[in-house]
C-alpha positions in Angstrom: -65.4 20.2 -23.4 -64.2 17.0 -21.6 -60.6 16.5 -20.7 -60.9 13.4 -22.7 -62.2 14.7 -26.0 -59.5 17.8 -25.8 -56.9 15.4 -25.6 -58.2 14.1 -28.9 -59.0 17.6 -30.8 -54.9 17.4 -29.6 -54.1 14.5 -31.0 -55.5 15.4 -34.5 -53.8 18.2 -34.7 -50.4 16.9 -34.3 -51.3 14.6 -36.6 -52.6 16.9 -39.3 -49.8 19.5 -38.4 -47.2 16.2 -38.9 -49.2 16.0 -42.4 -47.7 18.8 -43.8 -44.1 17.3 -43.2 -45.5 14.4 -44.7 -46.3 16.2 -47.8 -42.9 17.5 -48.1 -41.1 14.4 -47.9 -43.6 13.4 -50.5 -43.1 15.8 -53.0 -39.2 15.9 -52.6 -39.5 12.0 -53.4 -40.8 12.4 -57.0 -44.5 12.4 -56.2 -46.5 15.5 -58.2 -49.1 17.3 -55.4 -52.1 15.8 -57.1 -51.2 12.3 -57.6 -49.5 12.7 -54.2 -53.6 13.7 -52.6 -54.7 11.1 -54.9 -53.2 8.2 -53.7 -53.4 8.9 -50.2 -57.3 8.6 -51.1 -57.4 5.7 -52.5 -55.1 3.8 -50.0 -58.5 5.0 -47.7 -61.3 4.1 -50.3 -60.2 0.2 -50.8 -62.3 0.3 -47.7 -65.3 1.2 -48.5 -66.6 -2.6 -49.6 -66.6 -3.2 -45.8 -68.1 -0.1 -44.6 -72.1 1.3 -45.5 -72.4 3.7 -46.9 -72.9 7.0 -44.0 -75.3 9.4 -45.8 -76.8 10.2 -48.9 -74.6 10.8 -52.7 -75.5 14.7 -52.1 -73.9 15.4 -48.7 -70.4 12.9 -49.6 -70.1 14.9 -53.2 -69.9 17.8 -51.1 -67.7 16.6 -48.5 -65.3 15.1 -51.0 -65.2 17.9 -52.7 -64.8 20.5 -49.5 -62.2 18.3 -47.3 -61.1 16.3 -50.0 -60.3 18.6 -53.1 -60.4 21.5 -51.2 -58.8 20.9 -47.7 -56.7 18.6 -48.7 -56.2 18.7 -52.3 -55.6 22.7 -52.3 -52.9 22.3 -49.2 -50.8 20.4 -50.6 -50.7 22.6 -53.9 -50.0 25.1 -51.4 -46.7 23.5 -50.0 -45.9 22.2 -54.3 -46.2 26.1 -54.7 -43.3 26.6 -52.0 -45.0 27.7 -48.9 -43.2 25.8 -46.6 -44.4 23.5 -43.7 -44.6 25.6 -40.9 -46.2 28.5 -42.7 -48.4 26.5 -44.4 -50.1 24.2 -41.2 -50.3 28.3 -39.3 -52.1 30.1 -42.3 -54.3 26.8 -42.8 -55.7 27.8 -39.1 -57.6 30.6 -40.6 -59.9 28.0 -40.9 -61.1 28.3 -36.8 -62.2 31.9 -37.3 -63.9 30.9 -40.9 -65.6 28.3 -39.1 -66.8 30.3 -36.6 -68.1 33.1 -38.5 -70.1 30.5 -41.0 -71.7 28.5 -37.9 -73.2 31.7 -36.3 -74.4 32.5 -39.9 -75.8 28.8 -40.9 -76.5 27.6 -37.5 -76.8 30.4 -35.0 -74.2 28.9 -32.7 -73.3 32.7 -31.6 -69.7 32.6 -30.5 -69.3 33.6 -26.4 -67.5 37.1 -25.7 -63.8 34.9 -24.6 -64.2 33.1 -28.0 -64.4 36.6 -29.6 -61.3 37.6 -27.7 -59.6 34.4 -28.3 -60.0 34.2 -31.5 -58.9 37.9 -32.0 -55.9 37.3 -30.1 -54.9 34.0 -32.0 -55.2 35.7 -35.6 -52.9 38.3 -34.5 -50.7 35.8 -33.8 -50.9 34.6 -37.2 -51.0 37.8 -38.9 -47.9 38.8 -37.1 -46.1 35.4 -38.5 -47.4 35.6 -42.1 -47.0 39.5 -42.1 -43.4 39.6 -40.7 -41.9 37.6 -43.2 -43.4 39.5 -46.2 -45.4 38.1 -49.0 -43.5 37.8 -52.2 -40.3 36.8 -53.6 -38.1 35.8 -50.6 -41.1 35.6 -48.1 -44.0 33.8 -48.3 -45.3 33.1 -51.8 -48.6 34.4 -53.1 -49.8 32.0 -55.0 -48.8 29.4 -51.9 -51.0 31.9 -49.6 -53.9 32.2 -51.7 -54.0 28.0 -52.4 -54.0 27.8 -48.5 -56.5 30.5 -47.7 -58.7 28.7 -50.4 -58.2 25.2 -48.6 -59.2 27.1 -45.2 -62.2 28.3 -46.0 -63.1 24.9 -48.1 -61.9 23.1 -44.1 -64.3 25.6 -42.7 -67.4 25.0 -45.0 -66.8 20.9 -44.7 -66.4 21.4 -40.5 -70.0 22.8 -41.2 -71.2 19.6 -43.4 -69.6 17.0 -41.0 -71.1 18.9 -38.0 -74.4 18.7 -40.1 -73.9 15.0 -40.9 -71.5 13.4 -38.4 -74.7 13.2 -35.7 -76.2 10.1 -37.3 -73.6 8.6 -39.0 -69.9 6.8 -37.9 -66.9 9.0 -38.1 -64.8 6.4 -39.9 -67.5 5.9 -42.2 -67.5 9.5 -43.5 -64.1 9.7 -43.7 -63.9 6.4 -45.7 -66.5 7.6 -48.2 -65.1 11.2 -48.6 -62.2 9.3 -49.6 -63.6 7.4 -52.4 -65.5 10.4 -53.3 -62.0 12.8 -53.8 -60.1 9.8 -55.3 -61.3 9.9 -58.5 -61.8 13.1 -60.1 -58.0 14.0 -58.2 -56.8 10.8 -60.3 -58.1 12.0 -63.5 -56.8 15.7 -62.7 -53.4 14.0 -62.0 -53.3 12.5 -65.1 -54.6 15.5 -66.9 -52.1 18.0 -65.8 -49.6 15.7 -64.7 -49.1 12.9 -67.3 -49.0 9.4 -66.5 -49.2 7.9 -62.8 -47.7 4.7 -64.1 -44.7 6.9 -65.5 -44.6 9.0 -62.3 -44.5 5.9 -59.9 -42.1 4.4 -62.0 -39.8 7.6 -62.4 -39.7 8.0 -58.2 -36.6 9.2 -56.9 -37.0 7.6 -53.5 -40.0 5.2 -53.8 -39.7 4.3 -49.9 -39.7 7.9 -49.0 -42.9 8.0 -51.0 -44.7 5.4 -50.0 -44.0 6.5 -46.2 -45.5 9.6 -47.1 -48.8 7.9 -48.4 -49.2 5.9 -45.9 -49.1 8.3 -43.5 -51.3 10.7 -44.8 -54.1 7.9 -45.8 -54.4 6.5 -42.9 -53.0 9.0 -40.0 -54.5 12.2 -41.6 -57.3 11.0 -43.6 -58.7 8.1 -41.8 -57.4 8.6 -38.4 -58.0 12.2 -37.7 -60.7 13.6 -40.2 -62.8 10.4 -38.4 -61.8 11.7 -34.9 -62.5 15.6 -36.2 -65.8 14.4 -37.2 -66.7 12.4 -34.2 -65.8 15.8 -32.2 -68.2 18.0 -34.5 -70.4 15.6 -33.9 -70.6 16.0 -30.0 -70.1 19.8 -29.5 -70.6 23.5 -31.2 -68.3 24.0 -34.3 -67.3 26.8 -32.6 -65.8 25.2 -29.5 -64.1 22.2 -31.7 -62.9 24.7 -34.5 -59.9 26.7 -32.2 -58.5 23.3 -31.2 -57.0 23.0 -34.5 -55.0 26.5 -33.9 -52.6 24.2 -32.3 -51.7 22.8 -35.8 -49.5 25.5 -36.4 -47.4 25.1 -33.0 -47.1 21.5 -34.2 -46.3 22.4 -37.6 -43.7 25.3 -36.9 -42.1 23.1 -34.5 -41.7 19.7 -36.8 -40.7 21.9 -39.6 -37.5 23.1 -37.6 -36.5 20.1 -36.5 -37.0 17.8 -39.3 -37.2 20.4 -42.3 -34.6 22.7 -40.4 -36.9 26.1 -41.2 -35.7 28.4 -39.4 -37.7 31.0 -37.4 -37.3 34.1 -35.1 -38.3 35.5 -32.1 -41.3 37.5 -33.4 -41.9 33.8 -34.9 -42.0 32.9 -31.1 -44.1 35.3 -30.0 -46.6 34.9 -33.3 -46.8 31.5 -31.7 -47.4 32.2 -28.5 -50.0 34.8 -29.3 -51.9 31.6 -30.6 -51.7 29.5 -27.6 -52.8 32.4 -25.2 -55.9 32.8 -27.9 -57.1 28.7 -27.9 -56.8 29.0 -24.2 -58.5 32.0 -23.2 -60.9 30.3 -26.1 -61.3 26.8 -24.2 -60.0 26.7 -20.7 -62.7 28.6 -19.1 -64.9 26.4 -20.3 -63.4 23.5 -17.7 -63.4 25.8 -15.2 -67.0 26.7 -14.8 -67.9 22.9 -15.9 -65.2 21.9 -12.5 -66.9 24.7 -11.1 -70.8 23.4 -11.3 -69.4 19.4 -10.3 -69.0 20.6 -6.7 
């Protein structure tokens, strides 16, 4: 992979990891998780009269359904359910081994024996975080884990779709359209199990707070990055792109301590390090033998 489109798969996952801050914020402003997804949708879908339309109504039900309702929509269930920040963005990472499994299933993109290893190394990492802290009262909650395994596996199948997709059509353009796609049926859930969104908006505890939070996650998470994620599908095996986003849960630990102040341990340190030593014995080879052949 290119220096230039690592330092993207980088960039998106600060921003996605950054996200799940976001969310928190959100949610201790007032905002309920579903209205909270909801909104941030429809900031992105008033768009859509000045963008075409990518692909067909089949493949944008799907995707708005996968990344938006499921990705997104189930993550930040996940954090309403009390799964903090930092635990959340690590067990969302699942997602890279999902993703690899289901491409060498649907597309025969057979993973290479240091992506095995990688990847093997990396989930111990996260099975060392999620399992040390226990699951259950006073550790991590289950019904938390089970809403963010759920959106990692949804992630994984919609990596699939925009891999599938994302060759003939613009990245912003998908991401615009899944938005419009999500924003309604999450509105009319919202409203369902929520009450009101008038009444809501109107009862918000810190309205700025909110709106920061929205703002962010429309246009940083959902326009910026899901457009950039699909632009790098686009371009290279799902495999290859899929581990980048292991480095969401660095990100994520490390925003959640200093602007959540969760605390974590050293066997938290090492979980995280286990991670890092999996994406690169995942990726930087790669470079090597690509430097390698240039001379």
């Amino acid at each position: 992979m290119p220096i230039g489109d690592l330092l993207l798969g980088v960039l998106v996952a600060f921003i996605w990891a950054a996200n799940f801050v976001a969310v928190r914020f959100g949610l201790d402003a007032g905002l309920s998780p579903l209205l909270l997804t909801a909104l941030r949708f429809l900031v992105v879908a008033t768009l859509t009269p000045f963008v075409p339309r990518p692909c067909g109504w089949g493949p944008l039900l799907a995707l708005g359904g996968l990344i938006g309702l499921g990705q997104f929509g189930l993550s930040t269930l996940a954090v309403a359910a009390g799964l903090s920040p930092g635990i959340a963005s690590l067990a969302m990472q699942m997602q890279a081994f999902f993703t690899i499994g289901l491409a060498a299933f649907v597309f025969g993109e057979h993973p290479s024996r240091r992506n095995l290893m990688g990847s093997a190394v990396a989930g111990l990492g996260i099975a060392l975080l999620a399992l040390g802290r226990g699951v259950g009262p006073g550790g991590v909650p289950l019904v938390g884990l089970v809403l963010i395994l759920a959106a990692a596996l949804s992630w994984a199948a919609g990596n699939l779709l925009l891999r599938r997709i994302g060759r003939s059509s613009h990245p912003l353009a998908i991401a615009i359209w899944m938005a419009a796609v999500a924003a309604l049926p999450l509105l009319v859930s919202s409203w369902g199990l929520e009450g009101s969104p008038i009444r809501a908006l109107a009862a918000l505890k810190m309205p700025a707070i909110a709106a920061a939070a929205i703002a962010y996650s429309a246009i940083g998470s959902t326009l910026a990055a899901t457009g950039i994620w699909a632009w790098l599908l686009s371009r290279h095996p799902a495999g290859r792109v899929a581990p980048l986003s292991l480095l969401v849960s660095i990100f994520g630990m490390s925003l959640s301590a200093v602007l959540l102040d969760e605390r974590f341990g050293p066997r938290d340190l090492l979980a995280a390090l286990l991670v890092l030593a999996g994406l690169g014995c995942s990726l930087i080879p790669g470079w090597q033998r690509r430097k390698e052949a240039a001379f």
